[in-house]
N, C-alpha and C positions, 0 to 999 in steps of 0.2 A: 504494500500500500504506500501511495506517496502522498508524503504531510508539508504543509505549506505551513512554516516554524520559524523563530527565531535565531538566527546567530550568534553570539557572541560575542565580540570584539574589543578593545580599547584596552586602554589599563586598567590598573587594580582601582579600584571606588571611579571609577569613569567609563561607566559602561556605555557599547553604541554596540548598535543591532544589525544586522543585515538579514532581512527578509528570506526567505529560499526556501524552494523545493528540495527535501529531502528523501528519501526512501525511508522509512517508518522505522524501521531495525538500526540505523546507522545514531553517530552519539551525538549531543548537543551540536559541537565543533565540525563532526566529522566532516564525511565526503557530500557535495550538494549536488542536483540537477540543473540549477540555474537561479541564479537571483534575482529578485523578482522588486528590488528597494532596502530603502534604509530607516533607521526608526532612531533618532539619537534623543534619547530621554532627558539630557542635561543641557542639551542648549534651550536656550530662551530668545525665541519660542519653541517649542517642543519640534525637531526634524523630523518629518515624515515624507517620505517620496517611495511610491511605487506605479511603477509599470502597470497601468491599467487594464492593457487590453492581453499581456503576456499573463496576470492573474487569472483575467478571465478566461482564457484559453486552458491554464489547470484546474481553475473550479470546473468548467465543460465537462476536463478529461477526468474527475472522478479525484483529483487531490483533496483532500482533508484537512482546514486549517487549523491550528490550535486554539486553543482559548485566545490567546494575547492575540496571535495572528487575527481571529477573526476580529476583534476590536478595531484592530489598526483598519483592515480593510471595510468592516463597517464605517469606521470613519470619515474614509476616502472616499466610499458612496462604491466602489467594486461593489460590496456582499451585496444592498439593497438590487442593483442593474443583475446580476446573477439569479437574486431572488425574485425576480418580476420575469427572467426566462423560464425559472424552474419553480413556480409557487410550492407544490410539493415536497421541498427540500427543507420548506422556511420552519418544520418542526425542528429541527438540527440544530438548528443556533437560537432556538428560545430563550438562552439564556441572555442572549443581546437583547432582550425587550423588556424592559427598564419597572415595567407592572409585575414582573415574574421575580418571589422573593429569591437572594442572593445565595441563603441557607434553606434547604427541606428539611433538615433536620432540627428538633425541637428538643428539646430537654425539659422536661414536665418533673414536678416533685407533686406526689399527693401527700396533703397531711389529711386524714382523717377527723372527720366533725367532731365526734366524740373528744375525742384527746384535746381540740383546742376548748372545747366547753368546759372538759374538767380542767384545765389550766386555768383558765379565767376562773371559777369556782375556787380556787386553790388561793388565789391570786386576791381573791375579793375577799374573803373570807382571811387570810394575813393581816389586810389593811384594816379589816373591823376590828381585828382580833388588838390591831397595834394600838387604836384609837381611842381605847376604854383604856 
């Protein structure tokens, strides 16, 4: 499978990105297909350039972008122009639409009625008891 991902690049705390096609198996850095732009997060204003119509040429062929990747391209307006060829696809990247929460996962504690009733009871019945 081929993923349209982030590169790596720059120095150490000054990181710059280079866009690219990679084969799914290979490592962050490794070997690419083609590069497709650049994403440099620390200048101001924020560097973004990519090749329009060679993205869209690998979202066509069945490329797969990453999280980040697709942000950047939604950005650019690529994913939207992709999305309006292939409306069917636009479950995939749900997560780019801004009404869809960020976490599905919840973390619920129950405390049980009872328990907090006799606490208060507990509680209430101290304060009377302190009052006399």
């Amino acid at each position: 499978m081929v993923k349209i991902r982030l590169r790596r690049l720059g120095q150490r705390n000054r990181p710059f990105y280079r866009i690219v096609v990679a084969e799914s198996n290979t490592g962050r850095n490794g070997k690419f297909v083609e590069t497709l732009g650049i994403y440099d997060p620390i200048a101001q204003p924020k560097r973004l350039e990519v090749k329009e119509d060679r993205a869209l040429f690998w979202l066509r062929n069945g490329a797969q972008p990453t999280e980040t990747a697709a942000y950047i391209l939604n950005r650019l307006g690529v994913l939207p122009k992709y999305l309006e060829e292939r409306p069917q696809h636009k479950k995939q990247f749900s997560y780019l639409d801004k009404r869809t929460p960020a976490t599905t996962a919840t973390t619920e504690v129950a405390v049980p009625v009872a328990e907090d009733a006799e606490i208060a009871a507990a509680a209430a019945a101290e304060t009377a008891g302190d009052a006399e």
